[in-house]
DSSP file (Angstrom, degrees, kcal/mol; ACC not computed):
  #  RESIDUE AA STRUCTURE BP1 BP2  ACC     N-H-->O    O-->H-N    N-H-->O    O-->H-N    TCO  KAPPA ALPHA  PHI   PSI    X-CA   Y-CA   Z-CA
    1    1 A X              0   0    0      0, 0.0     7,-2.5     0, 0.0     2,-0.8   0.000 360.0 360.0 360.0 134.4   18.0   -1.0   -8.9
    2    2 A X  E     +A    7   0A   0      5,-0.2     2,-0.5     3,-0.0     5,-0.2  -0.849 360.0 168.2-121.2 129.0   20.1   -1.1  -11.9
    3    3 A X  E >  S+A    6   0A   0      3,-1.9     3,-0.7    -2,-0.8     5,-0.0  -0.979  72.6   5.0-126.4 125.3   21.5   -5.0  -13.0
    4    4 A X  T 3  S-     0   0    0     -2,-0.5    -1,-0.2     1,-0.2     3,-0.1   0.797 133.6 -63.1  77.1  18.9   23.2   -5.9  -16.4
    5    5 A X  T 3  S+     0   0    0      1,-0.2     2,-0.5    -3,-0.2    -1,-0.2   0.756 111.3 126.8  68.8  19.5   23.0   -2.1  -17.1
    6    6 A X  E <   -A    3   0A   0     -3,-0.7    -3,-1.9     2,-0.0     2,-1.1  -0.914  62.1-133.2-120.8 124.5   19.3   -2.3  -17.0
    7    7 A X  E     -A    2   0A   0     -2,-0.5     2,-0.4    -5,-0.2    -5,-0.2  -0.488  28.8-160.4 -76.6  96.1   17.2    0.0  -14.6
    8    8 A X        -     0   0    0     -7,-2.5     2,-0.4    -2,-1.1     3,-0.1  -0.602   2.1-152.0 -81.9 143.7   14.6   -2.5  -12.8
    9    9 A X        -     0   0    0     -2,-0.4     5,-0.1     1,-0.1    -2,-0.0  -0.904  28.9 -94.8-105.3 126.4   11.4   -1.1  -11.1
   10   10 A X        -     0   0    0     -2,-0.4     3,-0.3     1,-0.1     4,-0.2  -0.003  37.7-130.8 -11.9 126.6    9.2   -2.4   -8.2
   11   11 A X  S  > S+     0   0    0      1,-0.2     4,-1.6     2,-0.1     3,-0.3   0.629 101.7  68.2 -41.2 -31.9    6.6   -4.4   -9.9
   12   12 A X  T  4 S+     0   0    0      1,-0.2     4,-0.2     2,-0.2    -1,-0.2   0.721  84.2  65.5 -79.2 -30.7    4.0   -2.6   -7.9
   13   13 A X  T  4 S+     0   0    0     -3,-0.3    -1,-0.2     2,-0.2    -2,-0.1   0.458 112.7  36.0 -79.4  -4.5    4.5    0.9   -9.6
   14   14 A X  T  4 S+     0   0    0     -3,-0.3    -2,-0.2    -4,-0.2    -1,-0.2   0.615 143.4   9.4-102.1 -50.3    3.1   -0.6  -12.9
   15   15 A X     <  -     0   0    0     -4,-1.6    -2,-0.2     1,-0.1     3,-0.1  -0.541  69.7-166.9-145.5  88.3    0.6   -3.0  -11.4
   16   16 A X  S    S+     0   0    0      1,-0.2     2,-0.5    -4,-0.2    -1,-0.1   0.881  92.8  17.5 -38.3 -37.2    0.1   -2.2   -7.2
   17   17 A X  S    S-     0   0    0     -5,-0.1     2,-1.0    -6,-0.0     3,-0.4  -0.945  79.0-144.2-153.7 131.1   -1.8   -5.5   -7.1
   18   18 A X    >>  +     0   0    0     -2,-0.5     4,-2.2     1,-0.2     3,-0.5  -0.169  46.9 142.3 -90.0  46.1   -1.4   -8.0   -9.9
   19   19 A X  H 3> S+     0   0    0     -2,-1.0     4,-2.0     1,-0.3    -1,-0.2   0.830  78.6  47.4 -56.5 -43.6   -5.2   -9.3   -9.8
   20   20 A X  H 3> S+     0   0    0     -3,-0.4     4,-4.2     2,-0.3    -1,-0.3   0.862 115.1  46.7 -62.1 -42.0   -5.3   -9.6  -13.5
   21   21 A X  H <> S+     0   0    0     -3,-0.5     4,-0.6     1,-0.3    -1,-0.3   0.936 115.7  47.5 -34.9 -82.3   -1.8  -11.5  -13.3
   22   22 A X  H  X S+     0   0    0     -4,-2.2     4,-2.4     1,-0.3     3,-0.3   0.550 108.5  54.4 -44.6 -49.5   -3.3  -13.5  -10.5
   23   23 A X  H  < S+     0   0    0     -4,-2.0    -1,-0.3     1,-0.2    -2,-0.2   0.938 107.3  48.9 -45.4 -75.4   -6.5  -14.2  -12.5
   24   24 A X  H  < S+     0   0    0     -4,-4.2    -2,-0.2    -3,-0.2    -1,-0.2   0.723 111.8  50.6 -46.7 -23.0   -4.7  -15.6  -15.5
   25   25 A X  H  < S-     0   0    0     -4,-0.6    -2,-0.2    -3,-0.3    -1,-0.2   0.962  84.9-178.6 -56.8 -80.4   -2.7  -17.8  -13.4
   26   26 A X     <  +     0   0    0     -4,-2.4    -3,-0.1     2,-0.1    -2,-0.1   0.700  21.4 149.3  69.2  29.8   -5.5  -19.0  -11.7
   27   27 A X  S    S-     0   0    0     -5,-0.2     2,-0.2     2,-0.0    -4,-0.1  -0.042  75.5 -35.8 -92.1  59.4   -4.5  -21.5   -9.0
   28   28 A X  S    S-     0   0    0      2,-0.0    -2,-0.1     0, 0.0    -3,-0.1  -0.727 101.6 -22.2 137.1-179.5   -7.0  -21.0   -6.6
   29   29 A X        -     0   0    0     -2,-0.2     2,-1.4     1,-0.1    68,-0.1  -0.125  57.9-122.1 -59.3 140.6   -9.2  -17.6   -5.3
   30   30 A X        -     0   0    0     66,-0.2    69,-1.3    -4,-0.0     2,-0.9  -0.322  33.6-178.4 -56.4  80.9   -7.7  -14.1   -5.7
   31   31 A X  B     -b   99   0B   0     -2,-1.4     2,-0.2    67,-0.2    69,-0.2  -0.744   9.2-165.2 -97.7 118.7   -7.6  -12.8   -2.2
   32   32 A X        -     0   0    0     67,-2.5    69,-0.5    -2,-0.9     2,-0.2  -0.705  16.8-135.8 -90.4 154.2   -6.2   -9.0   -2.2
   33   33 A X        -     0   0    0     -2,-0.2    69,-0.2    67,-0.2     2,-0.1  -0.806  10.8-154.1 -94.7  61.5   -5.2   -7.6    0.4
   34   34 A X        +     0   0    0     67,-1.7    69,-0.1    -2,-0.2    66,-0.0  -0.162  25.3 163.2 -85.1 109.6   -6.4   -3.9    0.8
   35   35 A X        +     0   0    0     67,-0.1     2,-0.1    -2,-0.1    -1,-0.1   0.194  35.9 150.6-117.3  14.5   -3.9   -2.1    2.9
   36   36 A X        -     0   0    0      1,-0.1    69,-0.2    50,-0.1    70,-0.1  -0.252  52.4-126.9 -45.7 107.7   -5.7    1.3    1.4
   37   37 A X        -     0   0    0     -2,-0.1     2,-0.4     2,-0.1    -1,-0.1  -0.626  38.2-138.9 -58.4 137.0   -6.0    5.1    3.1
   38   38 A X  S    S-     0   0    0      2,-0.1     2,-0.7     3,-0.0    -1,-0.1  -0.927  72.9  -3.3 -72.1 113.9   -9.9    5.6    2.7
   39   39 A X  S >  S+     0   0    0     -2,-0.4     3,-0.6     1,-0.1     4,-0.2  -0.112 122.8  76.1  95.2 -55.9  -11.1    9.1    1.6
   40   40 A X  G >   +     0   0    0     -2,-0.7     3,-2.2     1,-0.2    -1,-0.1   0.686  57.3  92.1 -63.7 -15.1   -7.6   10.5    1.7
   41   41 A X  G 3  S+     0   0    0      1,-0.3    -1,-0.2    -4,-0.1    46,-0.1   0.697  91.1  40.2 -74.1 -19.6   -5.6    9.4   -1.2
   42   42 A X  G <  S+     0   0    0     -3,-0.6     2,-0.3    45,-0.1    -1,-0.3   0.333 104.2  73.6-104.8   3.8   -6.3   12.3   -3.5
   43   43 A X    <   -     0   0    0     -3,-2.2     2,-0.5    -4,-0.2    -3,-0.0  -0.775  63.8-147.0-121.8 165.4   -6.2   14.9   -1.4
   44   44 A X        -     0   0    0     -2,-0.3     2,-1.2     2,-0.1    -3,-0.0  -0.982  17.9-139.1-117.8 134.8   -3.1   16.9    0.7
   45   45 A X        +     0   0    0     -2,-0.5     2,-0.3     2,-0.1    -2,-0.0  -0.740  61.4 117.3-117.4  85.3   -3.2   18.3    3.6
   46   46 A X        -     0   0    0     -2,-1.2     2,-1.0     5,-0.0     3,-0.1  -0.971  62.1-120.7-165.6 117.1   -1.2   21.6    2.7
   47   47 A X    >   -     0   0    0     -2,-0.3     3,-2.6     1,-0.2     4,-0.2  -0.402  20.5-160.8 -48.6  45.2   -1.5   25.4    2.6
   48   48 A X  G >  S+     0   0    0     -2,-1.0     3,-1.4     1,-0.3    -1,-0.2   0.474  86.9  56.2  12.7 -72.8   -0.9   26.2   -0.8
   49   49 A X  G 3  S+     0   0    0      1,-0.2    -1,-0.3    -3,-0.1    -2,-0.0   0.860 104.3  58.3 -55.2 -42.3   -0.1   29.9   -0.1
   50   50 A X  G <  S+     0   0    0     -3,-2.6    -1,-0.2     2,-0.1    -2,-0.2   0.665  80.8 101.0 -32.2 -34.5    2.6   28.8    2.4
   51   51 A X  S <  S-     0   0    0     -3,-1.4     2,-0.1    -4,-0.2    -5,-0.0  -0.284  76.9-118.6 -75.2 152.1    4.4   26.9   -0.1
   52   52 A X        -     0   0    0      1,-0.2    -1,-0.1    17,-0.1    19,-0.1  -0.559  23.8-114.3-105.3 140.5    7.7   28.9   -1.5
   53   53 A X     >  -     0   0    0     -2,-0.1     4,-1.4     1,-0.1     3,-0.2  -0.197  29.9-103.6 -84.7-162.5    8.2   29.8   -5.0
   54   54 A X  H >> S+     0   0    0      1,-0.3     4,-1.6     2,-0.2     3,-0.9   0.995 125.5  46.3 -76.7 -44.6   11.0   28.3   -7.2
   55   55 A X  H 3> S+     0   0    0      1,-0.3     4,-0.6     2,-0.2    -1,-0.3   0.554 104.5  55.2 -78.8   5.4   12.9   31.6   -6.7
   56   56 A X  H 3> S+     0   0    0     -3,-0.2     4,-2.2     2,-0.2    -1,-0.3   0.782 114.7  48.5-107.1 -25.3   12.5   32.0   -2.6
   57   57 A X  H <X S+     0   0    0     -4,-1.4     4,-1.6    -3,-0.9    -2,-0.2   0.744 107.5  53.1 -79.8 -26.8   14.1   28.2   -2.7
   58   58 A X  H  X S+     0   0    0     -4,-1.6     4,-1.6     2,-0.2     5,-0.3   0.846 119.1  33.9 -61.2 -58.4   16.8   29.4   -5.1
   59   59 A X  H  X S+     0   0    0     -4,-0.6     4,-1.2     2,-0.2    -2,-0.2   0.915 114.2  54.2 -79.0 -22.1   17.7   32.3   -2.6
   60   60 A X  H  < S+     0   0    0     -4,-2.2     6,-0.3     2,-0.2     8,-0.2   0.941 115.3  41.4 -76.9 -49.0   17.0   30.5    0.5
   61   61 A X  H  < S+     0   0    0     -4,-1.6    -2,-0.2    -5,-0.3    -1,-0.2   0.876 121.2  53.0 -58.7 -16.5   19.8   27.3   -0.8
   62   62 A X  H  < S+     0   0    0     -4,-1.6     2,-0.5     1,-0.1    -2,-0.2   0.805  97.3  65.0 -85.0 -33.0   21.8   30.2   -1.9
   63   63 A X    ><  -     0   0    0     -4,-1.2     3,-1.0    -5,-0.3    -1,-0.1  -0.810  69.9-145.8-111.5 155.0   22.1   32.2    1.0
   64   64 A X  T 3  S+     0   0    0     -2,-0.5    -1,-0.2     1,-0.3    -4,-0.1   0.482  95.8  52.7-101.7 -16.3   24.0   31.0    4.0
   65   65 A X  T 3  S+     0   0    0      2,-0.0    -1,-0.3    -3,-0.0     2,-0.1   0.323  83.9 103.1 -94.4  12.8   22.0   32.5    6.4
   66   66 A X  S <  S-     0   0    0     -3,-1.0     2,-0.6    -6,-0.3    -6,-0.0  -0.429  76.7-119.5-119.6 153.5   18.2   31.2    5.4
   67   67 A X        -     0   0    0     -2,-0.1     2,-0.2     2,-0.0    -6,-0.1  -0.919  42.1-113.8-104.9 103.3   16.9   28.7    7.2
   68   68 A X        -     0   0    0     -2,-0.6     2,-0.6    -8,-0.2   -11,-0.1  -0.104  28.8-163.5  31.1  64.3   16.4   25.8    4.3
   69   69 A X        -     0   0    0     -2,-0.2     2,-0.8   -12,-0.1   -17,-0.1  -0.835  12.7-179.7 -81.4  96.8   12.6   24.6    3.2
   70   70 A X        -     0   0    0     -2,-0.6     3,-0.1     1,-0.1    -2,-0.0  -0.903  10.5-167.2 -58.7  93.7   11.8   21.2    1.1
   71   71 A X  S    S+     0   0    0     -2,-0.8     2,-0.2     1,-0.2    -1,-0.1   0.504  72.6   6.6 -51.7  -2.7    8.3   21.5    0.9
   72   72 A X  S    S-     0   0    0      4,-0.0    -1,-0.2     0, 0.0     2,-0.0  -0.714  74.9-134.8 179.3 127.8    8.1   17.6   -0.4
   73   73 A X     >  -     0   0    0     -2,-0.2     4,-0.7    -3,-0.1    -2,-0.0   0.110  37.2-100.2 -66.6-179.8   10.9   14.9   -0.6
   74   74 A X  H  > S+     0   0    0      2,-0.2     4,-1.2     3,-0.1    -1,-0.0   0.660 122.0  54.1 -87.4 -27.6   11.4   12.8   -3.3
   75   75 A X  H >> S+     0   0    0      2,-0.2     3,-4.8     1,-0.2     4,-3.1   0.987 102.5  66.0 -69.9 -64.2    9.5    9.6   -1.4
   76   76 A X  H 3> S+     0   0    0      1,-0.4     4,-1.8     2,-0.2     3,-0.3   0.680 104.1  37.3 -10.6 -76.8    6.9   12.0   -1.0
   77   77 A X  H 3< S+     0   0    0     -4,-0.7    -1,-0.4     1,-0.3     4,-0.3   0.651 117.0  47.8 -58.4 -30.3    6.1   12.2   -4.5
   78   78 A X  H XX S+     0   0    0     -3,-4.8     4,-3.2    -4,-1.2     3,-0.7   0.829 108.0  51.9-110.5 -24.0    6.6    9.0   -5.4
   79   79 A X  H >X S+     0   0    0     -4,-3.1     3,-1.3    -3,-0.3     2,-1.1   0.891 117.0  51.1 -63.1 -82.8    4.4    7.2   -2.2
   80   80 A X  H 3X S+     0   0    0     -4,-1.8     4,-1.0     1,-0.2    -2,-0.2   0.575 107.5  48.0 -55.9  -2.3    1.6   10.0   -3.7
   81   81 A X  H <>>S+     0   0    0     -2,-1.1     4,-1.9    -3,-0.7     5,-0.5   0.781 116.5  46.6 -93.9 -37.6    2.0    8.9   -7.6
   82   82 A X  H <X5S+     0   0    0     -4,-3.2     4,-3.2    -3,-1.3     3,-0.3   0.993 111.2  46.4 -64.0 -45.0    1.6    5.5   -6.5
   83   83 A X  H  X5S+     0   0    0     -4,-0.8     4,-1.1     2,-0.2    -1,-0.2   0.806 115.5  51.4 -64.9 -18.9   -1.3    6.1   -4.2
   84   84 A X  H  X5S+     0   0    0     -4,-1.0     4,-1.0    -5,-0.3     3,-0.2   0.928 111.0  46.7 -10.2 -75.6   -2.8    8.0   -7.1
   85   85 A X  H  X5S+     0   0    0     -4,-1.9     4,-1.1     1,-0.3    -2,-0.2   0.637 111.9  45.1-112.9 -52.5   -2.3    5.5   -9.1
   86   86 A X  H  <<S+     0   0    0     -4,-3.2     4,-0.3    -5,-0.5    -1,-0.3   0.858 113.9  55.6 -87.2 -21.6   -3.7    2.6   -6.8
   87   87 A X  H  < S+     0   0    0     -4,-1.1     4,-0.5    -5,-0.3    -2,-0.3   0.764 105.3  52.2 -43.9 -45.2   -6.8    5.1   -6.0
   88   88 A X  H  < S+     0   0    0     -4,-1.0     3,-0.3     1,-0.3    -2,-0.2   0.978 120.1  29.5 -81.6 -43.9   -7.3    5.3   -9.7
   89   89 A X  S  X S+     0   0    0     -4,-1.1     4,-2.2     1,-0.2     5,-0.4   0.302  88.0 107.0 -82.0  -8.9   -7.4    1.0  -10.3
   90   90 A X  H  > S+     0   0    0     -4,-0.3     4,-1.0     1,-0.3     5,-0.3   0.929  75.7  46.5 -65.0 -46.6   -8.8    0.1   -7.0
   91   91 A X  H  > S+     0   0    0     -4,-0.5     4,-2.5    -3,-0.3    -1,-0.3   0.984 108.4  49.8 -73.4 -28.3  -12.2   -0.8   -8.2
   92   92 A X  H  > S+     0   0    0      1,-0.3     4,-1.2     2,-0.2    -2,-0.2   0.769 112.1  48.5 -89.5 -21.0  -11.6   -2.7  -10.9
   93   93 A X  H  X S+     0   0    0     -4,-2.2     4,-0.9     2,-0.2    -1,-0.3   0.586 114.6  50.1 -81.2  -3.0   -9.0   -4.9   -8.7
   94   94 A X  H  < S+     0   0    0     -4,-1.0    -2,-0.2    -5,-0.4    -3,-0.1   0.884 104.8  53.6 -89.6 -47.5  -11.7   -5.1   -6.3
   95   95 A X  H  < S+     0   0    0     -4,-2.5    -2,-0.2    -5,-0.3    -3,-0.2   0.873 113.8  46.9 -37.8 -59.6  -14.3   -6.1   -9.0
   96   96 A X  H  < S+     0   0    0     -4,-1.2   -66,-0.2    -5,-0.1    -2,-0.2   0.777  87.6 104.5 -64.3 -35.7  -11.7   -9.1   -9.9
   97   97 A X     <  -     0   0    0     -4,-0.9   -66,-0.1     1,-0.1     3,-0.1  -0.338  60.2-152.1 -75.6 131.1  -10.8  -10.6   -6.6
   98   98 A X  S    S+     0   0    0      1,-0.1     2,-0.3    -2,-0.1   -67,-0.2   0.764  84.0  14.0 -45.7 -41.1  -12.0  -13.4   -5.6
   99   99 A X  B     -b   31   0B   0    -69,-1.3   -67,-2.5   -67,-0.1     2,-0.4  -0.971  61.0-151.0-141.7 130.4  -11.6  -12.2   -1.5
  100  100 A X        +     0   0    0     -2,-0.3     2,-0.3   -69,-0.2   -67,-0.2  -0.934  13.0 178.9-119.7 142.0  -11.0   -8.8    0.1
  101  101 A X        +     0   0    0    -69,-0.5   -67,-1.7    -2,-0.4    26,-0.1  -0.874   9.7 179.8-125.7 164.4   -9.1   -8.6    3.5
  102  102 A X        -     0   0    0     -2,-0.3   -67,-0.1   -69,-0.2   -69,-0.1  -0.317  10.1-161.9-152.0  66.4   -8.7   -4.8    4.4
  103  103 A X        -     0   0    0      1,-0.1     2,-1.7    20,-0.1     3,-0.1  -0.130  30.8 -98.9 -20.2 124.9   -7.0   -4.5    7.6
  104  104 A X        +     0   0    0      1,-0.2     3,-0.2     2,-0.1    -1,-0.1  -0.366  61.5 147.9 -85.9 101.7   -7.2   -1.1    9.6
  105  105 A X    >   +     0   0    0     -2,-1.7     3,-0.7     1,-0.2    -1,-0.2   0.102  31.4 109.0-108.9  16.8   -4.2    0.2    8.6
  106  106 A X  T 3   +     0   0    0      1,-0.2    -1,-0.2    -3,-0.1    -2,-0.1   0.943  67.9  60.9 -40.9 -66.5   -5.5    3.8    8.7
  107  107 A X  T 3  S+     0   0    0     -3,-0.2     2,-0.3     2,-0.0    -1,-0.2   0.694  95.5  93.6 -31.5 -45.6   -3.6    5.1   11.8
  108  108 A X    <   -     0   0    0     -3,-0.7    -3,-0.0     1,-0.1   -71,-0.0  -0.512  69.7-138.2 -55.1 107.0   -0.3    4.3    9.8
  109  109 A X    >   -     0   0    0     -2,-0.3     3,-0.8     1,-0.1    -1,-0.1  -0.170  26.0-119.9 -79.7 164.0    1.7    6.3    7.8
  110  110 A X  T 3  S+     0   0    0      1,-0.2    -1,-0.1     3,-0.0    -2,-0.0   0.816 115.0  43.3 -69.3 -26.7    3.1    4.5    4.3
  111  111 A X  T 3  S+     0   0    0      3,-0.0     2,-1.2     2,-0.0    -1,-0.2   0.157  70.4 114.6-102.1  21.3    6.6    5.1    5.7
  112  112 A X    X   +     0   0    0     -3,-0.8     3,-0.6     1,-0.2    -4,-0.0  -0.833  38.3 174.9-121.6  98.3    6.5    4.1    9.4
  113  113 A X  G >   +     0   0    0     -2,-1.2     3,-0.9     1,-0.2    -1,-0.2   0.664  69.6  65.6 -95.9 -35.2    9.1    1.2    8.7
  114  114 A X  G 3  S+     0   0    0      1,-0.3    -1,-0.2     2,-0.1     3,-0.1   0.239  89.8  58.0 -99.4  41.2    9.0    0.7   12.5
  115  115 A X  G <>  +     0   0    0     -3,-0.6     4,-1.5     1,-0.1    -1,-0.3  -0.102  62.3 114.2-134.3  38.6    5.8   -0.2   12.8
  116  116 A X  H <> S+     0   0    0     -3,-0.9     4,-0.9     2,-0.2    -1,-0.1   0.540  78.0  59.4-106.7 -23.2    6.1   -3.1   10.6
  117  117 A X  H  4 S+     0   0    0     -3,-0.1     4,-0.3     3,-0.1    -1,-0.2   0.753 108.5  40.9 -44.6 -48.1    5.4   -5.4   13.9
  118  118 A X  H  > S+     0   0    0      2,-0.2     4,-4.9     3,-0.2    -2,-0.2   0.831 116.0  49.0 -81.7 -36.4    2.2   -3.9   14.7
  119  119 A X  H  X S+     0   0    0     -4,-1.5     4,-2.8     1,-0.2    -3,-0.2   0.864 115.4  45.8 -83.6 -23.5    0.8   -3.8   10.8
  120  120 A X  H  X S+     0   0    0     -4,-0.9     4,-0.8     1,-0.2    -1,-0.2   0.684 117.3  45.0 -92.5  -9.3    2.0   -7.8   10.1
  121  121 A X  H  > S+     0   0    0     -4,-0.3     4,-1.0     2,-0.1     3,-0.4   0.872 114.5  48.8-100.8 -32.3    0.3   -8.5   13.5
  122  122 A X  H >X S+     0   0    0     -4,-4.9     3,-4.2     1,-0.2     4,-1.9   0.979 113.1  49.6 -17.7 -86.8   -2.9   -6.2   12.4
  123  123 A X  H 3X S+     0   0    0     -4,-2.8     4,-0.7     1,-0.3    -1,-0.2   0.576 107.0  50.2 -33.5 -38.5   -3.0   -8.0    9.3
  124  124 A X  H 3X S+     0   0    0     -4,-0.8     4,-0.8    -3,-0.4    -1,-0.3   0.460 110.8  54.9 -82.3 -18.3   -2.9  -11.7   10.7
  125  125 A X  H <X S+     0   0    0     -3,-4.2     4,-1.9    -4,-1.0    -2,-0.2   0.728 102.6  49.3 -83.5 -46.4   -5.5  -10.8   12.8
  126  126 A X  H  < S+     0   0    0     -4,-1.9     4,-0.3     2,-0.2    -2,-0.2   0.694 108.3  55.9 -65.4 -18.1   -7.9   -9.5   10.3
  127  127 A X  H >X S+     0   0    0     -4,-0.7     3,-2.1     2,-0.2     4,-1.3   0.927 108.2  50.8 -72.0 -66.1   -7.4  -12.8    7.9
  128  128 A X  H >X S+     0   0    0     -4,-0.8     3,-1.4     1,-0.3     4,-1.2   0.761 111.8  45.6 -55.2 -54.7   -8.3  -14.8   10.6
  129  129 A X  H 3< S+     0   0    0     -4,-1.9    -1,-0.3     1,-0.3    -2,-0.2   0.312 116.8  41.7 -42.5  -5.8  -11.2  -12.9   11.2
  130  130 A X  H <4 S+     0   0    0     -3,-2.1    -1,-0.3    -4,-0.3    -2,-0.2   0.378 111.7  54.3-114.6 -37.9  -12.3  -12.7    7.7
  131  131 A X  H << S+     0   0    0     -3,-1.4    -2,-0.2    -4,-1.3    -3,-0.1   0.589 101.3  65.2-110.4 -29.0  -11.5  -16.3    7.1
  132  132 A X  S  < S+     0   0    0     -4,-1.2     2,-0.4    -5,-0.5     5,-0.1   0.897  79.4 117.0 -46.5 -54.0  -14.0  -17.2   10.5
  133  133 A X  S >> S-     0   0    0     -5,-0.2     3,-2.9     1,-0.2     2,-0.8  -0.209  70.2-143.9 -66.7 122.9  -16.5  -15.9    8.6
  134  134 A X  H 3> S+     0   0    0     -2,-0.4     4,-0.9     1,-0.3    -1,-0.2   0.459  97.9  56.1 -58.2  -6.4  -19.5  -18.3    7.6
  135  135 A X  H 3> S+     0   0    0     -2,-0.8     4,-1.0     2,-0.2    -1,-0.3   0.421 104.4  54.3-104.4  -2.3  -20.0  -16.6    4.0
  136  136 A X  H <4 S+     0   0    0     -3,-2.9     6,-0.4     2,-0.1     4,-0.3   0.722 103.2  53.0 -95.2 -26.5  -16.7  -17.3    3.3
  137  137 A X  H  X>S+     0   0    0     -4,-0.7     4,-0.7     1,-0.1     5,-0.7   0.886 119.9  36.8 -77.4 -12.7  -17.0  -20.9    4.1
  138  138 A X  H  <5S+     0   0    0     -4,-0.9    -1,-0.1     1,-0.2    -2,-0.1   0.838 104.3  60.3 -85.1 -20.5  -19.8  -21.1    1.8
  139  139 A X  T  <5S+     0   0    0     -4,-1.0    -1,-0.2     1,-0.2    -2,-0.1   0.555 123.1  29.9 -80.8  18.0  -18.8  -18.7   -1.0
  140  140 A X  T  45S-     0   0    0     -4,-0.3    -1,-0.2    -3,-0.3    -2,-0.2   0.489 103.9-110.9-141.6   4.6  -15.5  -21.6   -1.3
  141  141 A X  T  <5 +     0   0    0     -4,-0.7    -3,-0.1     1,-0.2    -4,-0.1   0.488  61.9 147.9 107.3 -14.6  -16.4  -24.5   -0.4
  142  142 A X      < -     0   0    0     -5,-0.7     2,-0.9    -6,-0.4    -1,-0.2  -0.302  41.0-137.6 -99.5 162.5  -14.4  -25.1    3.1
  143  143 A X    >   -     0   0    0     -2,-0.1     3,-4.2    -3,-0.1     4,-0.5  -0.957  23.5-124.6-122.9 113.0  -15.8  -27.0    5.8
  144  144 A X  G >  S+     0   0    0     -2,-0.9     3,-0.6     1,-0.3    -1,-0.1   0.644 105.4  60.4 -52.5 -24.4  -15.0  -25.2    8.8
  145  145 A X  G 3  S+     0   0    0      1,-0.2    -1,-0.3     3,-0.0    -3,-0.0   0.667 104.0  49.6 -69.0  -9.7  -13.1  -28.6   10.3
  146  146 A X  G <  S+     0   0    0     -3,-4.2     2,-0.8     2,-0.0    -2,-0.2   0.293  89.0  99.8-117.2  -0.7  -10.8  -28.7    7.7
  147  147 A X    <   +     0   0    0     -3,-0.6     2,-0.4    -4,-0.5   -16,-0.0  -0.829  50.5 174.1-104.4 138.2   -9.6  -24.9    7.9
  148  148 A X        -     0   0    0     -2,-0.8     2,-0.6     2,-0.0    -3,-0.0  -0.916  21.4-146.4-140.5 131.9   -6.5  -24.5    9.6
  149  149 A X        -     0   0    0     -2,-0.4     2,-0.4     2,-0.0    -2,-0.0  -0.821   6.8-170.3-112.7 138.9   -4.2  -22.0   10.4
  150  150 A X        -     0   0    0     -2,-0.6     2,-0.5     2,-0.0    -2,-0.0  -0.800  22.5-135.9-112.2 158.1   -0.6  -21.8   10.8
  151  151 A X        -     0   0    0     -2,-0.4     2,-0.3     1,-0.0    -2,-0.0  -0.976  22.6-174.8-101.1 128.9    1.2  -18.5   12.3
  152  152 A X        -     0   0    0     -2,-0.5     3,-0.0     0, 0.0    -2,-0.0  -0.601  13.5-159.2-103.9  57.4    4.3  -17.7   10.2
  153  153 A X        -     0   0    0     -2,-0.3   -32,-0.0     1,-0.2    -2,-0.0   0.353  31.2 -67.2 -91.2-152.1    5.7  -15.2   11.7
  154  154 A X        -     0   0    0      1,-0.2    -1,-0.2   -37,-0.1     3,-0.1  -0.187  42.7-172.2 -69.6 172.8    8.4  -12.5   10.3
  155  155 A X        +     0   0    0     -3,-0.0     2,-0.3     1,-0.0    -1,-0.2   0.198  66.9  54.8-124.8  -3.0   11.9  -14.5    9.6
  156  156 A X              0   0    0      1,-0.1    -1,-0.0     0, 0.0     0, 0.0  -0.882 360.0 360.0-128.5 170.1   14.3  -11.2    8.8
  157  157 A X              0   0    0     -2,-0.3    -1,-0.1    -3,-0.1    -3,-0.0   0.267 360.0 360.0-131.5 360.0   14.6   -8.4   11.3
C-alpha cells in the first residue's frame, strides 16, 4: 500500500509473529497461534524438467498460437518467501511463547479465502480445547470457575 508517498508492508513479512514484540510489551502470557503446514514448507511439489525455459516463455507469449504457461504467480512466490521465512524463525517463536494453540489447518491452502468460515470456526474450537486443559490451568494460575468464554464471531463479510 503506498500512503504519503511511502510504500507500507504487512508487518508479518518482517516479523510473521511478533513474539519478541509481544514479550517486551508484556501484558500478560504470549499465546501464538500456530496456523503452520507441517513437513511441507520447504519443499515443492513440481517437476523440474517440466518447467519451461526463459526462452520457450518468450516464444510461447510471443506467438499467437501457443497455448500460454506461468509456471508460478506472483502470490506464489511471495506465500513461499514468507513461509520460508516463518519455517526458518518458528522455533525460536515457539521457544518464547508463553502458549501454543495449533489448529489443524493442514487441509487448507494459504489462499482458500473462502474457507475463512471453516478455519475461524477450526480455530475457536481448538482454543477452547487447549484452554480446557488442566496444565494450562496450572501452568497460569486460573481456577477453572473463573474461566470464561465469550464467542465473537466474524463482524465483516
Amino acid at each position: 500500500m503506498v500512503k504519503d508517498g511511502q510504500l507500507l508492508v504487512d508487518g508479518g513479512v518482517i516479523e510473521n509473529i511478533p513474539v519478541k514484540t509481544m514479550n517486551r510489551l508484556k501484558r500478560g502470557p504470549t499465546i501464538v497461534v500456530d496456523v503452520s503446514r507441517r513437513g511441507n514448507e520447504l519443499t515443492v511439489a513440481c517437476d523440474y524438467e517440466d518447467l519451461p525455459s526463459g526462452w520457450r516463455l518468450l516464444w510461447n507469449h510471443l506467438n499467437p498460437f501457443s497455448t500460454p504457461r506461468k509456471p508460478f504467480n506472483i502470490l506464489q512466490v511471495i506465500s513461499r518467501v514468507a513461509t520460508v521465512t516463518s519455517a526458518k524463525d518458528r522455533s525460536e517463536v515457539r521457544k518464547s511463547a508463553d502458549l501454543i494453540i495449533e489448529p489443524p489447518v493442514s487441509d487448507f491452502g494459504l489462499l482458500e479465502w473462502d474457507a475463512i468460515d471453516a478455519l475461524v470456526e477450526l480455530g475457536y474450537q481448538s482454543t477452547l480445547e487447549t484452554l480446557k486443559s488442566e496444565d494450562i490451568h496450572s501452568q497460569f494460575g486460573i481456577d477453572r470457575g473463573t474461566l470464561q468464554t465469550t464467542r465473537i464471531d466474524r463482524a465483516c463479510d
